[in-house]
One Martini backbone bead per residue (centre of mass of N, CA, C, O) as a GRO file, in nm:
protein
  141
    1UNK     BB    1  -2.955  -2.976   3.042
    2UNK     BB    2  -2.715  -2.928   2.784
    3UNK     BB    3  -2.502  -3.009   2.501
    4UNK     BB    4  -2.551  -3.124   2.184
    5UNK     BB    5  -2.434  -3.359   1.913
    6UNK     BB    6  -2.613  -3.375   1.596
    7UNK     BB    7  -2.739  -3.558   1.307
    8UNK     BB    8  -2.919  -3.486   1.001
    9UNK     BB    9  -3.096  -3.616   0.813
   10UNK     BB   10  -3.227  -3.645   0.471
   11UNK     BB   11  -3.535  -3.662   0.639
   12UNK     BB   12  -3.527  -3.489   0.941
   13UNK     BB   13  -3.356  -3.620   1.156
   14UNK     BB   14  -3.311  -3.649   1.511
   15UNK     BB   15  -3.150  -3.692   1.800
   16UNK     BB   16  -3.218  -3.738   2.084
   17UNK     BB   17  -3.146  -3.748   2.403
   18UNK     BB   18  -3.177  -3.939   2.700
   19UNK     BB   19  -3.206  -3.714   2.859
   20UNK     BB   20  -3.473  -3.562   2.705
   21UNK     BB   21  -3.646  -3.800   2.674
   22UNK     BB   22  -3.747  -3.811   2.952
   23UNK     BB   23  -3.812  -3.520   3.009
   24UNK     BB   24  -4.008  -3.519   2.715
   25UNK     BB   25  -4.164  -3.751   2.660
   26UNK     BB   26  -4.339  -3.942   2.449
   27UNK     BB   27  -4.485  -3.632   2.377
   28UNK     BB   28  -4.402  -3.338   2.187
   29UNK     BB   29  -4.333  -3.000   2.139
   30UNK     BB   30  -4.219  -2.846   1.828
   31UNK     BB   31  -4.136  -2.510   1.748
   32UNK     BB   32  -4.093  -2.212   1.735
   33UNK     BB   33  -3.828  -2.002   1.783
   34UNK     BB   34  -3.603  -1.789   1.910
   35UNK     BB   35  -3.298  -1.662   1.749
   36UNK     BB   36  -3.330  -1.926   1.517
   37UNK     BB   37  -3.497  -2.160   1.681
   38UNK     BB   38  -3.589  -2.446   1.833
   39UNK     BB   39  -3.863  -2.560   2.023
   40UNK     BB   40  -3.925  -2.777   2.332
   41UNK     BB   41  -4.194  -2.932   2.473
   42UNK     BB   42  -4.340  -3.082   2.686
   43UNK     BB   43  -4.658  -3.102   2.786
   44UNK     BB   44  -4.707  -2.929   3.027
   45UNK     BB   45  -4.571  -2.683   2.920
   46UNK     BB   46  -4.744  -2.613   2.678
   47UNK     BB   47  -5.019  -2.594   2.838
   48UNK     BB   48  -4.910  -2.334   2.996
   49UNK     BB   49  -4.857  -2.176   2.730
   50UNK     BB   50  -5.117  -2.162   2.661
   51UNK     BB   51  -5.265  -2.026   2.903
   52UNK     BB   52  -5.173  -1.819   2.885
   53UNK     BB   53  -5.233  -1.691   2.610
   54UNK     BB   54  -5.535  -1.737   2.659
   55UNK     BB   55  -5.502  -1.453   2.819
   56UNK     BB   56  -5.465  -1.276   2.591
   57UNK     BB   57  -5.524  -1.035   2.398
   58UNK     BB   58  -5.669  -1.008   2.102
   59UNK     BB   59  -5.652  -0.703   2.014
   60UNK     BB   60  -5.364  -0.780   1.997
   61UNK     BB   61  -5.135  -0.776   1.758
   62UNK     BB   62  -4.890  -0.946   1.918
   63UNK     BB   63  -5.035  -1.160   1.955
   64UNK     BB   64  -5.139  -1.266   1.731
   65UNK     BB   65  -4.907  -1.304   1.576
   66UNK     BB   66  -4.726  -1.481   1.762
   67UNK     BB   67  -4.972  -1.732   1.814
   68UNK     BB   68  -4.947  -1.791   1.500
   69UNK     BB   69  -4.650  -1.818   1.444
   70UNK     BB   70  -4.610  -2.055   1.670
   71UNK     BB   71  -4.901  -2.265   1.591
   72UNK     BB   72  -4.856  -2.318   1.298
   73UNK     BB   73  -4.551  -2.513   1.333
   74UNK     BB   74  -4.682  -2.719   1.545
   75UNK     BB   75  -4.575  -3.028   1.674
   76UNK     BB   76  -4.588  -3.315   1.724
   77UNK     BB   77  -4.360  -3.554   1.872
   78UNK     BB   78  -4.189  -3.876   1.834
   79UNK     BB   79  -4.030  -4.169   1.917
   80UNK     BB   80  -3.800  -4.364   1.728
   81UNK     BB   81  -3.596  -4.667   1.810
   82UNK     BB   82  -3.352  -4.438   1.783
   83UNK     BB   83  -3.470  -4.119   1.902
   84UNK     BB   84  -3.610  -3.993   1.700
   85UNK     BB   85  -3.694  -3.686   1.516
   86UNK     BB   86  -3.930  -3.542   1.270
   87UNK     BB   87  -3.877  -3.249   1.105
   88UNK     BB   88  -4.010  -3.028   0.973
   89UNK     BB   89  -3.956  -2.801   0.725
   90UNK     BB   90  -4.084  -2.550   0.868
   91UNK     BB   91  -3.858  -2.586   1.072
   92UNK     BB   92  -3.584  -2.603   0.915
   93UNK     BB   93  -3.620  -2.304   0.784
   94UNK     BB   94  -3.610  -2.141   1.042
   95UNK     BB   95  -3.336  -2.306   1.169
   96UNK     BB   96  -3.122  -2.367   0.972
   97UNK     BB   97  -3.100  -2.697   0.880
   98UNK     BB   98  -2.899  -2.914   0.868
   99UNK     BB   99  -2.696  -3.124   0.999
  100UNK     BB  100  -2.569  -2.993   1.225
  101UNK     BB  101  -2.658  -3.018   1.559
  102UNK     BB  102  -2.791  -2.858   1.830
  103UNK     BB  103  -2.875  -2.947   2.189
  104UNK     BB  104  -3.048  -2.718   2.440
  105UNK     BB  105  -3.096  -2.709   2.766
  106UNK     BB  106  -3.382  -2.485   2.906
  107UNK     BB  107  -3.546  -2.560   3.181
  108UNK     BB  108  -3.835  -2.627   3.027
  109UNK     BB  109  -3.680  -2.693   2.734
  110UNK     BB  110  -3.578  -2.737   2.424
  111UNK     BB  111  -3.316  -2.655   2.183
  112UNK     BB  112  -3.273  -2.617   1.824
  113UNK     BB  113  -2.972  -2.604   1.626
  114UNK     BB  114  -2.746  -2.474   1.449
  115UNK     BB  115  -2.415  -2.461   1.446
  116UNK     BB  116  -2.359  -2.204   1.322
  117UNK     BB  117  -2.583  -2.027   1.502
  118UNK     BB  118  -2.471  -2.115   1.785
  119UNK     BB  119  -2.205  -2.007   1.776
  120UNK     BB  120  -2.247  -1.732   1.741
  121UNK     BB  121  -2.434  -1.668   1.993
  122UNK     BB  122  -2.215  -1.784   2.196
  123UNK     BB  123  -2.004  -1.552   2.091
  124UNK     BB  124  -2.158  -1.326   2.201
  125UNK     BB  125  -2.267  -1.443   2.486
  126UNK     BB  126  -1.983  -1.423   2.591
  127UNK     BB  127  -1.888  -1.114   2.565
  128UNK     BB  128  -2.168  -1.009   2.710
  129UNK     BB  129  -2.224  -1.174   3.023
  130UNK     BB  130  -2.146  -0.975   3.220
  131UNK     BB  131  -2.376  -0.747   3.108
  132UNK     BB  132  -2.595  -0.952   3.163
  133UNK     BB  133  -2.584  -0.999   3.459
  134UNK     BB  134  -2.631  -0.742   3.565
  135UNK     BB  135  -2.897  -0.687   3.454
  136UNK     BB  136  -3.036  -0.926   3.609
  137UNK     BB  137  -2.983  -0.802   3.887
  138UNK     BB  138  -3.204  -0.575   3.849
  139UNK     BB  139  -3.422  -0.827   3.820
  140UNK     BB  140  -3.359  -1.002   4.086
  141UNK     BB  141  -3.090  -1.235   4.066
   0.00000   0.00000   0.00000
């Protein structure tokens, strides 16, 4: 958990807080997320989230579209002696990643966010909440 703010160089570095690389270990994935971030999972999150995956019908379009739009970005980081990992480009262009970039921890995963996207998302998610809230206790929280 937590929100992280540092800056991508212009190889595609970006610095991973040492709190999260604890938690990611030494080799993590690092893919297309939703709401135009990149996810980044553990590698037990990962495969658990393979496992899933390889139980839905491949005969659904939803499925097939997904599970390739997910798997063709994937890609192994692992992190260099100053804690950084290289974003491909493939990823940076998903992410609308420039300099700025926010890190925020979210129970399983880590999501990498443009500061630019990441302040909308927050700003609308602000105005939101109450009614987000609402929702999420007809399903049970």
């Amino acid at each position: 958990m937590g929100e992280y703010h540092h800056n991508m160089d212009t190889k595609g570095r970006l610095i991973v807080p040492a709190k999260f690389r604890e938690q990611l270990g030494a080799d993590f994935v690092v893919t297309r997320g939703m709401d135009g971030c990149l996810f980044g999972y553990p590698q037990p999150e990962w495969q658990a989230l393979q496992e899933k995956l390889a139980t839905l019908p491949l005969t659904k379009k939803d499925t097939r579209t997904f599970t390739r739009f997910l798997y063709a970005a994937a890609t192994e980081c692992t992190f260099d002696k100053q804690g950084r990992i290289n974003i491909p480009q493939t990823l940076v262009d998903h992410a609308g990643l420039e300099k700025a970039c926010v890190l925020v921890g979210v129970a399983n995963r880590i999501e990498i966010w443009s500061q630019e996207r990441w302040q909308s998302f927050s700003d609308e998610a602000a105005t939101d909440f109450d009614t987000i809230s609402e929702n999420l206790i007809d399903l049970g929280l």
